[in-house]
NUFI-13156 format. One record per residue (C-alpha): z, x, y. Coordinates in nm, 4 decimals, decimal comma, always signed. Each point is the difference from the previous one (the first is absolute). Layout:
NUFI-13156
atom z: Z	x: X	y: Y;
...
end
This chain:
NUFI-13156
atom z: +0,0000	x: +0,0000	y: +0,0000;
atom z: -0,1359	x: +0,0700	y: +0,3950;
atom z: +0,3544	x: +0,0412	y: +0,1719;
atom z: -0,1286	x: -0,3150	y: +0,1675;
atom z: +0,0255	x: -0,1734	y: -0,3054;
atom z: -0,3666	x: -0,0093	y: -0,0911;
atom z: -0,1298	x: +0,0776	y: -0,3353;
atom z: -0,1451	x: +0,3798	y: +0,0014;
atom z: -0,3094	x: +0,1775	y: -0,0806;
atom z: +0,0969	x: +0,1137	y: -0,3519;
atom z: +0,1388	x: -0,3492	y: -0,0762;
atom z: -0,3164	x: -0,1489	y: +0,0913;
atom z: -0,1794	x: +0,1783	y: -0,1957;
atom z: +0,1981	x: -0,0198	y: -0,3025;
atom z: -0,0183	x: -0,3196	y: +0,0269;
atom z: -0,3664	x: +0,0133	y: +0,0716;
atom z: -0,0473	x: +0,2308	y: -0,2756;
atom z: +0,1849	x: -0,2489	y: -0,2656;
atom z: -0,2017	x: -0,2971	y: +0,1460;
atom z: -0,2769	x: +0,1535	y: -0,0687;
atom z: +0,0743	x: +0,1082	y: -0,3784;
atom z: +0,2231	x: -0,3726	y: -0,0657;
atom z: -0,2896	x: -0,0789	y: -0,2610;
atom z: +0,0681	x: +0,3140	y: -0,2287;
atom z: +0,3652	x: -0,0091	y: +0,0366;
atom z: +0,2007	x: -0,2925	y: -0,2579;
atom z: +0,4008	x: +0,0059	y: -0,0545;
atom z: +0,0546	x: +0,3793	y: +0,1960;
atom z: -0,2876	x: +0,1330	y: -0,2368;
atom z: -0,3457	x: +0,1157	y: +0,0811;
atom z: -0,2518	x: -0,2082	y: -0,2281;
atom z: -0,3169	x: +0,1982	y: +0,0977;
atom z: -0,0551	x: +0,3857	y: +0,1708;
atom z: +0,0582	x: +0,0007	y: +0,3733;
atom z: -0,1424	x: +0,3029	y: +0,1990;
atom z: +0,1803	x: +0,0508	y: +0,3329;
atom z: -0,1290	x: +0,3325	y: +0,2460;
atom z: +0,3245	x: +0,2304	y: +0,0133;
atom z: +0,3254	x: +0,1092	y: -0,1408;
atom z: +0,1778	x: -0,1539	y: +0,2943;
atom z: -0,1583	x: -0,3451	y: -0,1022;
atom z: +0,0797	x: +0,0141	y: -0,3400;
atom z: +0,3495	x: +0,0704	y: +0,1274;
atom z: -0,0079	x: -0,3113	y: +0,2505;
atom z: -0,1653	x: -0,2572	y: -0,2426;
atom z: +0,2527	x: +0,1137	y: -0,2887;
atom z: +0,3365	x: +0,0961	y: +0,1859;
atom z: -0,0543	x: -0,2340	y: +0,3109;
atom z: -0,0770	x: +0,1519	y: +0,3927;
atom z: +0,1560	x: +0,3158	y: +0,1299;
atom z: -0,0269	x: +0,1341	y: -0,3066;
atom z: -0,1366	x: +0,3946	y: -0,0216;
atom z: -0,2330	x: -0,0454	y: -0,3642;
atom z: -0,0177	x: +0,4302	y: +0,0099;
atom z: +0,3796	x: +0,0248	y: -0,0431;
atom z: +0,0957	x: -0,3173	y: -0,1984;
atom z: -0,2437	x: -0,0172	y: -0,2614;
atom z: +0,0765	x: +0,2764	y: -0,3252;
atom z: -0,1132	x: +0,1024	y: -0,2838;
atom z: +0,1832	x: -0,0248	y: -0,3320;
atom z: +0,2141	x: +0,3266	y: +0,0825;
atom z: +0,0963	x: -0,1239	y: +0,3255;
atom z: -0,2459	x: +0,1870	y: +0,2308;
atom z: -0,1755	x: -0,1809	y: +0,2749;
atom z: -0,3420	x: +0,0551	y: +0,0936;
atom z: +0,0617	x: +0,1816	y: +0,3149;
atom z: +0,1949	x: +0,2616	y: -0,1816;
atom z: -0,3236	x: +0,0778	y: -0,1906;
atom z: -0,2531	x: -0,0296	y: +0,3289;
atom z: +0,2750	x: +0,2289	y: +0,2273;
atom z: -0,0854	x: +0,4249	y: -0,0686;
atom z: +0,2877	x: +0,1867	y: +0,0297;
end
């Protein structure tokens, strides 16, 4: 939420983004593939807005995808 109140820019588009997909999705559970553009929209579509997709989403060890994009 805007401070005002108002629904944000990443809310809107999560919603947008579920709107859009409503026909594949039954009971929480995707019923057909559903390509989205980016990491960050995976993370908004799955985890809701605000969400950073390169830091929340890991792999079965528990790494996230930005550790294995960052060089050290």
């Amino acid at each position: 939420m805007n401070k005002d109140g108002s629904i944000g820019f990443s809310a809107r588009l999560t919603e947008k983004l579920r709107a859009d997909h409503a026909d594949k999705i039954s009971d929480f559970t995707t019923t057909e593939y559903i390509v989205l553009k980016s990491v960050n929209e995976i993370g908004i579509f799955l985890y809701y807005a605000g969400t950073n997709g390169w830091l929340v989403l890991k792999d079965k060890d528990g790494k996230t995808i930005d550790e294995y994009t960052v060089v050290k």
